[in-house]
C-alpha positions as CSV (number, residue, x, y, z in Angstrom):
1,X,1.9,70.6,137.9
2,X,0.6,70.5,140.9
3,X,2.0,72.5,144.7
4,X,0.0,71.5,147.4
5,X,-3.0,70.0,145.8
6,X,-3.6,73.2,143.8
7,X,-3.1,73.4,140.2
8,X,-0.6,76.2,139.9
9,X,-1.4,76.1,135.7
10,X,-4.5,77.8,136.1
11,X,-4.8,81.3,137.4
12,X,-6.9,80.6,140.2
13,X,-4.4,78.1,141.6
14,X,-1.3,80.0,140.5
15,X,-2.5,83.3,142.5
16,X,-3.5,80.9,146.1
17,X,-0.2,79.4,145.6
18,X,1.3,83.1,145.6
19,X,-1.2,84.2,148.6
20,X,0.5,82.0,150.4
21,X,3.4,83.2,153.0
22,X,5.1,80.1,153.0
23,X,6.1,81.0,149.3
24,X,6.9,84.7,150.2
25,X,9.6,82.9,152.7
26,X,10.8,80.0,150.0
27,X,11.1,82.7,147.2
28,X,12.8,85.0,149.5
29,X,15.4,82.3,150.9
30,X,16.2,81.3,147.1
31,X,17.1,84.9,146.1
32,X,19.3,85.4,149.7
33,X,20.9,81.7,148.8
34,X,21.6,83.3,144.9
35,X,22.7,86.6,146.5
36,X,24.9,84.9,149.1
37,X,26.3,82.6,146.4
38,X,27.4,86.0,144.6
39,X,24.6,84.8,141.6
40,X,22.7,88.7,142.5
41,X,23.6,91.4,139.9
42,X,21.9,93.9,142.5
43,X,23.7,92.9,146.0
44,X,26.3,90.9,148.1
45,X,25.5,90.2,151.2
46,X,27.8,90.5,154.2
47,X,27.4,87.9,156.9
48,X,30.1,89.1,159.0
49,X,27.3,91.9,159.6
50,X,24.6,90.4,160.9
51,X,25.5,89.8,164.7
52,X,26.1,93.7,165.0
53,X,23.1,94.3,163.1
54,X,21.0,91.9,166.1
55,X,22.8,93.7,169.0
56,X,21.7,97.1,167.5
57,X,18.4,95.3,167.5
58,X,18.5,94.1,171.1
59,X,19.9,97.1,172.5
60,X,17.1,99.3,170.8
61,X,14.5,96.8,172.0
62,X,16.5,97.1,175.6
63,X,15.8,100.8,175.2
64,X,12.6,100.7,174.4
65,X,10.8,98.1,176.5
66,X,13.0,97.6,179.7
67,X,10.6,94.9,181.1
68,X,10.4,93.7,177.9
69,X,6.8,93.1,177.6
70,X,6.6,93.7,173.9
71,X,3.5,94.4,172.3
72,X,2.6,93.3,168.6
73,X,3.9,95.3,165.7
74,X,1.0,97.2,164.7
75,X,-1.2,100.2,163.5
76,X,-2.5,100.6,167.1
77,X,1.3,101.4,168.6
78,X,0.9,104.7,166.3
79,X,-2.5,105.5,168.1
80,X,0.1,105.8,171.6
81,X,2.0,108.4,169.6
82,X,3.1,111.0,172.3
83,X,1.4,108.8,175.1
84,X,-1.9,109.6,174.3
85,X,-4.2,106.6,174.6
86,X,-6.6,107.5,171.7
87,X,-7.8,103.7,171.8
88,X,-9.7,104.1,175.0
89,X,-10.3,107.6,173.7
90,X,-12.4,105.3,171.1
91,X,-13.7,103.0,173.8
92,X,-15.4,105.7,175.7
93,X,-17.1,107.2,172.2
94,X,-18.4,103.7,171.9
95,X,-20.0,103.9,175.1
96,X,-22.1,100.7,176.0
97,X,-21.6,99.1,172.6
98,X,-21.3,95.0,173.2
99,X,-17.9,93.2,171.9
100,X,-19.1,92.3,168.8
101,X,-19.9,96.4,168.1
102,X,-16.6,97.5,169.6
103,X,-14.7,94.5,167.2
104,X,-16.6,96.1,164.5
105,X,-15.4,99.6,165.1
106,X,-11.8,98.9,165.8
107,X,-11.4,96.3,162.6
108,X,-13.3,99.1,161.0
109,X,-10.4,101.8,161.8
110,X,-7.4,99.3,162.0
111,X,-8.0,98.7,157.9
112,X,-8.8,101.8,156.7
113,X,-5.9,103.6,158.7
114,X,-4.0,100.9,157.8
115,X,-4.7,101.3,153.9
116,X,-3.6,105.3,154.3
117,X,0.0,103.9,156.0
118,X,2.2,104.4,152.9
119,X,5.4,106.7,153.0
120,X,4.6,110.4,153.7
121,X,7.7,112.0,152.4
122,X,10.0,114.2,154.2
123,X,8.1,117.2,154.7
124,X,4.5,116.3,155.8
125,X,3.2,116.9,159.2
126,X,0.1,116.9,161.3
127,X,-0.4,118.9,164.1
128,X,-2.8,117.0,166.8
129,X,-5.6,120.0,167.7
130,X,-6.2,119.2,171.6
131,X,-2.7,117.9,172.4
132,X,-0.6,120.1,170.4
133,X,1.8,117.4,169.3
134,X,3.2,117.8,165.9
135,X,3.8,114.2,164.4
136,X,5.8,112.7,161.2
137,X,5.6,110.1,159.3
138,X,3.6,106.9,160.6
139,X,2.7,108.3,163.5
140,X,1.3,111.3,161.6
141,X,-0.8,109.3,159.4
142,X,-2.0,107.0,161.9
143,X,-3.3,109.7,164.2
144,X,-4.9,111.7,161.8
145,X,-6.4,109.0,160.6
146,X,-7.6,108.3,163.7
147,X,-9.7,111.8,163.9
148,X,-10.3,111.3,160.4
149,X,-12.3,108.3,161.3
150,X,-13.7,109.5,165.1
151,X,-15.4,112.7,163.1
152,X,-17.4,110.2,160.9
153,X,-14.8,111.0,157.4
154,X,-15.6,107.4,156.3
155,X,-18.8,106.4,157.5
156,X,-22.1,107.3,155.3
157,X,-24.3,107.6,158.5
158,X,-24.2,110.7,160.0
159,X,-26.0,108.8,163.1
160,X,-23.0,106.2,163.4
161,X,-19.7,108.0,163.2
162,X,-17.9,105.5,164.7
163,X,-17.3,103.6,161.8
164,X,-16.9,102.9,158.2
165,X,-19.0,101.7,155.4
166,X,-18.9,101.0,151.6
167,X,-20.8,104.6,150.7
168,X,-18.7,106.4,153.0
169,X,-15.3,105.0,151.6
170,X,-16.7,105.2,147.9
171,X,-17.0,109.2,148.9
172,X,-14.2,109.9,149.7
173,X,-12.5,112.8,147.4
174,X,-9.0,114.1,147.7
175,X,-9.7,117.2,149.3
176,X,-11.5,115.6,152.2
177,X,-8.4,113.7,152.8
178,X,-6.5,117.0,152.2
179,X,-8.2,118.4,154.9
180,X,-8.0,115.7,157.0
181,X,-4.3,115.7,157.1
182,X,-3.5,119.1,156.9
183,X,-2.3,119.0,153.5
184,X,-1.1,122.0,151.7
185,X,1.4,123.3,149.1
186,X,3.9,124.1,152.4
187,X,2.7,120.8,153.9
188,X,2.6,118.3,150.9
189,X,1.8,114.2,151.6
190,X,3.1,111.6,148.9
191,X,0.7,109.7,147.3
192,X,-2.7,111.7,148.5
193,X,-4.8,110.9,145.1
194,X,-3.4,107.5,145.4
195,X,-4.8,107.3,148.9
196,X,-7.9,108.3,148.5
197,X,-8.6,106.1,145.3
198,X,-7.3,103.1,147.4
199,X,-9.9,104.0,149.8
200,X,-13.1,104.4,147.4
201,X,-11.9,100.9,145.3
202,X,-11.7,99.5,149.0
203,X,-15.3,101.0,149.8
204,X,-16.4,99.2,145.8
205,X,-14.7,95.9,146.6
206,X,-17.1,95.9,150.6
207,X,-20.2,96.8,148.6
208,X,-19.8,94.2,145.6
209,X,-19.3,91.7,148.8
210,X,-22.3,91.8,151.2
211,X,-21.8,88.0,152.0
212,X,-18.7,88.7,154.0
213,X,-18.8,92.7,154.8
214,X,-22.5,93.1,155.8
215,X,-25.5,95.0,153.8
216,X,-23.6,98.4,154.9
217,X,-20.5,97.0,153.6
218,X,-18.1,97.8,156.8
219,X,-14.6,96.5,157.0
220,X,-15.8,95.3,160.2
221,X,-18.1,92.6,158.6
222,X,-14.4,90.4,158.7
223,X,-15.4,90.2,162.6
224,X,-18.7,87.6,161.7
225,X,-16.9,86.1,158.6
226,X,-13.3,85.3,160.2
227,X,-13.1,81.3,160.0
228,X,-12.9,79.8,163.8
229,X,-12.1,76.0,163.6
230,X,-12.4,76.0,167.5
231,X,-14.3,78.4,169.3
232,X,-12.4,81.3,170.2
233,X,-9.4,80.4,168.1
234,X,-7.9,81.0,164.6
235,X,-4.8,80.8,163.1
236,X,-3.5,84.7,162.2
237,X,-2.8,82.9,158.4
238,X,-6.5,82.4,158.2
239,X,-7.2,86.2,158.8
240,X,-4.4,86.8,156.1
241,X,-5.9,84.5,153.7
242,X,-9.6,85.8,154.6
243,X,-7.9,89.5,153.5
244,X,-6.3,88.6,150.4
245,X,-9.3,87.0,148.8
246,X,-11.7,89.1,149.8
247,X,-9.5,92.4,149.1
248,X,-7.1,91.4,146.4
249,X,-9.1,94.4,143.9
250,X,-8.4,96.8,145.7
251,X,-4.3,97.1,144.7
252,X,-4.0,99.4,142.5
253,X,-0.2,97.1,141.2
254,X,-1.2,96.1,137.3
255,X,0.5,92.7,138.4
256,X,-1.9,89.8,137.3
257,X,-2.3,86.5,136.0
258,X,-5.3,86.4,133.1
259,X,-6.9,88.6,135.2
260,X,-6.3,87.7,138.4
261,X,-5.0,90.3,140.7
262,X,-2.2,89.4,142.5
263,X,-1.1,92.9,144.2
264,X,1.7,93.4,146.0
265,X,3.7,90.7,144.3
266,X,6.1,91.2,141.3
267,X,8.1,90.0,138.6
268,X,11.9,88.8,139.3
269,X,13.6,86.8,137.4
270,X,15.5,84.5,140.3
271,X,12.0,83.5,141.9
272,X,11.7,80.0,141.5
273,X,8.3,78.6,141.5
274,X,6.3,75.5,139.4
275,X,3.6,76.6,136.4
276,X,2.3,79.9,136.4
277,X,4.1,81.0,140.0
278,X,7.6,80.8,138.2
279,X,9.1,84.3,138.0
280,X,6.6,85.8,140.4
281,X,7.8,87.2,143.8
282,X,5.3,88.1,146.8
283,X,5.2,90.6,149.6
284,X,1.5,91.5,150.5
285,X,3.0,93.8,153.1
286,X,0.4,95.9,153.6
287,X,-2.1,93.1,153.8
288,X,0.3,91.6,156.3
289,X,0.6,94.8,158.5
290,X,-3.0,94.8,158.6
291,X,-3.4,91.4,159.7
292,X,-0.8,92.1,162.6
293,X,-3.1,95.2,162.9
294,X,-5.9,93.2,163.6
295,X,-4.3,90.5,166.4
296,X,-5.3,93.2,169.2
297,X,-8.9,93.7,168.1
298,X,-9.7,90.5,167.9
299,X,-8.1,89.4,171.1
300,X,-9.7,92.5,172.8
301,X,-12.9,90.0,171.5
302,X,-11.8,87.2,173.2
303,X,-10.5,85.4,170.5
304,X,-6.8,83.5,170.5
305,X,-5.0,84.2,167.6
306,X,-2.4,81.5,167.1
307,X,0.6,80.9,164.8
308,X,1.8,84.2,164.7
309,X,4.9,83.2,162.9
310,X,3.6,82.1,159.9
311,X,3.5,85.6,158.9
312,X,7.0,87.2,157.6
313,X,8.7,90.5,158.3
314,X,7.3,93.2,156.7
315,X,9.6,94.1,153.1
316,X,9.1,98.2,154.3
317,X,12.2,100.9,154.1
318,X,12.7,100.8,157.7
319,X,13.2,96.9,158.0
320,X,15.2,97.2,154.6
321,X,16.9,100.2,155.7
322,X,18.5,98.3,158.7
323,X,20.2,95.5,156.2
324,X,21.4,98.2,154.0
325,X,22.9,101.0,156.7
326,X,24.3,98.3,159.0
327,X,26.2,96.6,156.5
328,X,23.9,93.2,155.4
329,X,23.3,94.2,152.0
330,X,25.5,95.6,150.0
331,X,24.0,97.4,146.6
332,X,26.2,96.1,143.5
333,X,24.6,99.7,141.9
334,X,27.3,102.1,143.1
335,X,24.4,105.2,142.6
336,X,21.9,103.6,143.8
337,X,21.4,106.1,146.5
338,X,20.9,108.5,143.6
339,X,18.3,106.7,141.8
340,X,14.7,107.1,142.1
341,X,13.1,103.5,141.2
342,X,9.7,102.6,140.7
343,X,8.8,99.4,143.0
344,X,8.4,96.8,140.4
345,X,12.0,97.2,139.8
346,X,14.3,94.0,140.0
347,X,16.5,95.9,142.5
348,X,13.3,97.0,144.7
349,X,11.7,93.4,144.3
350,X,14.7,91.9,145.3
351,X,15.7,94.2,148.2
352,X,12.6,93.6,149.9
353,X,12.9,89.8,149.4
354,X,16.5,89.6,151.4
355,X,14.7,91.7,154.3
356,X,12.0,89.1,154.5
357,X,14.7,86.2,154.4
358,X,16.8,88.0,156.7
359,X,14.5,89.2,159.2
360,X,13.3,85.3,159.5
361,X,17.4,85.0,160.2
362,X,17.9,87.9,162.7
363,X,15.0,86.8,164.6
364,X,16.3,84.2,166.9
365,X,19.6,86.1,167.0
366,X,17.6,89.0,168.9
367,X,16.6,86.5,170.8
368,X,19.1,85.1,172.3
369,X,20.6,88.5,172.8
370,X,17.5,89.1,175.4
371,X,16.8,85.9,176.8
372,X,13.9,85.3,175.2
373,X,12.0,82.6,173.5
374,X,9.6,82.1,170.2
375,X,7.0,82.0,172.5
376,X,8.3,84.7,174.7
377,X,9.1,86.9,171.2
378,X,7.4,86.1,168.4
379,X,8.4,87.7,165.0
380,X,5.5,90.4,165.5
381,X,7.1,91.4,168.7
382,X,10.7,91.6,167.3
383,X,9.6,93.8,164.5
384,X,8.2,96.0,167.3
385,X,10.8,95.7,169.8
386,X,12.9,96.2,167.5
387,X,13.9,95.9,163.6
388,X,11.6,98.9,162.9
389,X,13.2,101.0,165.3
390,X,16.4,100.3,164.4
391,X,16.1,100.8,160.5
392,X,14.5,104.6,162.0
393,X,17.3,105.0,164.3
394,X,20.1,104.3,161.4
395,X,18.1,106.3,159.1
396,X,17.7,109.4,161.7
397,X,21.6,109.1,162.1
398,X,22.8,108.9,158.9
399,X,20.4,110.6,156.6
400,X,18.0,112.8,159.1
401,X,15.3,109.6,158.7
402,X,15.5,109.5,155.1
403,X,15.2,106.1,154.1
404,X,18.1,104.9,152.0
405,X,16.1,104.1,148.7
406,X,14.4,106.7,147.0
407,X,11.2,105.0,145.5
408,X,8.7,106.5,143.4
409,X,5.6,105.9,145.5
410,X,1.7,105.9,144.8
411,X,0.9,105.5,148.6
412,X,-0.2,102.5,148.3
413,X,2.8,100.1,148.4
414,X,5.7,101.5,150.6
């Protein structure tokens, strides 16, 4: 059987068929239709819900970005924590470097600070020395990050700070990372082993690759190996695809088929799919937020990314939360708020599926709210705007930001 032209009854096809985000969105619209259709023994969903759900959307976007001049949902709006402009911060460092070097550098930091964006829990928090700003959650992690990367954590060279590099990455050990975000028994961070062995399999994975990432191995390589059909242009599924083949070993998710890593992407039973896609659901969030992550550096290069909406929302807790506490979803699990589940769960799997399909819905209904166009707004823009927000701004109100879910986390999926 055959989807596409690829044989999805060997491995190899099956796992391009489920790289794919056309069949995160078909997958994710079957189990909405199932769930709508009352077929879901994990949720109803409540349509009635929806329009409030996009004027908390607008209004939050409204708030936030008055002219509304959007920018793209990514790891560099977490740079601007607290108004601080670390990116040209990183411009200056880089000195008299030529576009190619500076592309280098900032896909070099965009991925690995990207890779350490999982939950933080609760209680973790970094205080910025210089500033004096104290920051939670993603805005934490991305800043520290940020100096983690700026004092040369994940680069080999002590000569070329400014950058990472398979050696460096393959080095790292936990208490570097410890120190690097302030970790300690009063200031604890979920998922730090699982961090830092995400980062050395990522630093194995650049090395074992030298075609694409360069002799030194640097996430950066991507810059030279992106494919460009037309000069200056690519299509932002092409950088996704480029990422999930060249990256897929470094999830840590036991999710395979004969061998083939398929990451972020899980078993449910509802998701349709011919041969050996049947049963499979994908995400590839984090993949995903790194190719939003990426948009700006490349366009900083002077190359047009296009087809921006053939990426999906991003299946998070924030995006989730904003179905569940404005009324979308309904949980058919009356404890569910009591449970602690482990991500491949049915009920996880399929909670992030509805947000995919129903961010795809809520999208134009945002829209319309602001006057806007696809052009105008693109999904990446509503997430930012937007849907993120929002879920935060529910969660903050209801449960002092706690998401909604408690999941058992690795730091390295949510």
């Amino acid at each position: 059987m055959n989807a596409g032209g690829v044989d999805v009854n060997t491995p190899q096809g099956a796992a391009a068929v489920l790289r794919s985000t056309a069949s995160i969105r078909s997958r994710a619209q079957a189990l909405l239709e199932s769930a709508r259709k009352g077929l879901s023994p994990h949720f109803s969903v409540n349509n009635d819900a929806m329009g409030a759900a996009a004027a908390l959307v607008a209004d939050v976007t409204r708030s936030r970005y008055p002219s509304l001049r959007i920018p793209y949902h990514s790891r560099w709006r977490h740079f601007e924590a607290g108004g601080v402009l670390r990116a040209a911060h990183l411009d200056q460092q880089l000195g008299s470097a030529d576009t190619g070097s500076r592309a280098r550098a900032h896909i070099d930091l965009a991925l690995v600070s990207v890779l350490l964006d999982a939950g933080a829990g609760a209680s973790w928090r970094y205080l910025e020395p210089g500033t004096g700003l104290q920051l939670t959650r993603s805005e934490g992690l991305g800043v520290a990050s940020f100096h983690a990367f700026t004092q040369g954590l994940f680069s080999s060279d002590p000569s070329q700070p400014l950058q990472a590099d398979a050696v460096g990455l393959q080095g790292i050990k936990v208490d570097q990372l410890a120190t690097a975000f302030q970790v300690s028994a009063s200031n604890p961070l979920i998922g730090l082993e699982g961090r830092a062995a995400l980062l050395q399999r990522l630093g194995q994975a650049l090395a074992a690759q030298p075609a694409c990432f360069g002799p030194a191995g640097r996430p950066g390589g991507l810059f030279d190996s992106l494919p460009r059909a037309h000069e200056g242009r690519i299509a932002a599924h092409d950088v996704l695809d480029l990422l999930l083949s060249r990256l897929s070993g470094v999830w840590s998710a036991p999710n395979a088929i004969e061998g083939i890593a398929l990451g972020d992407c899980w078993p449910h039973p509802g998701a349709p799919g011919p041969g050996l896609t049947a049963g499979w659901m994908p995400f590839h969030k984090l993949t995903q937020w790194l190719t939003y992550s990426l948009l700006e550096p490349l366009e900083w290069a002077g190359i047009q990314v296009v087809g921006l909406d053939a990426l999906t929302g991003l299946p998070e807790y924030r995006n989730g939360g904003l179905f569940l506490d404005a009324g979308v979803l309904q949980p058919k699990v009356a404890d569910f708020a009591k449970c602690s589940w482990q991500v491949g769960e049915p009920f996880i799997v399929e909670w992030r599926a509805l947000t995919v399909a129903l961010l795809d819905e809520l999208a134009p209904m945002v829209r319309q709210a602001l006057g806007q166009s696809a052009q105008e707004m693109p999904l990446a823009c509503v997430l930012e705007g937007g849907t993120w927000a929002a879920g935060r701004a529910l969660a903050q109100s209801l449960r002092q930001g706690l998401p909604p879910v408690s999941i058992v986390s690795d730091g390295t999926v949510f």
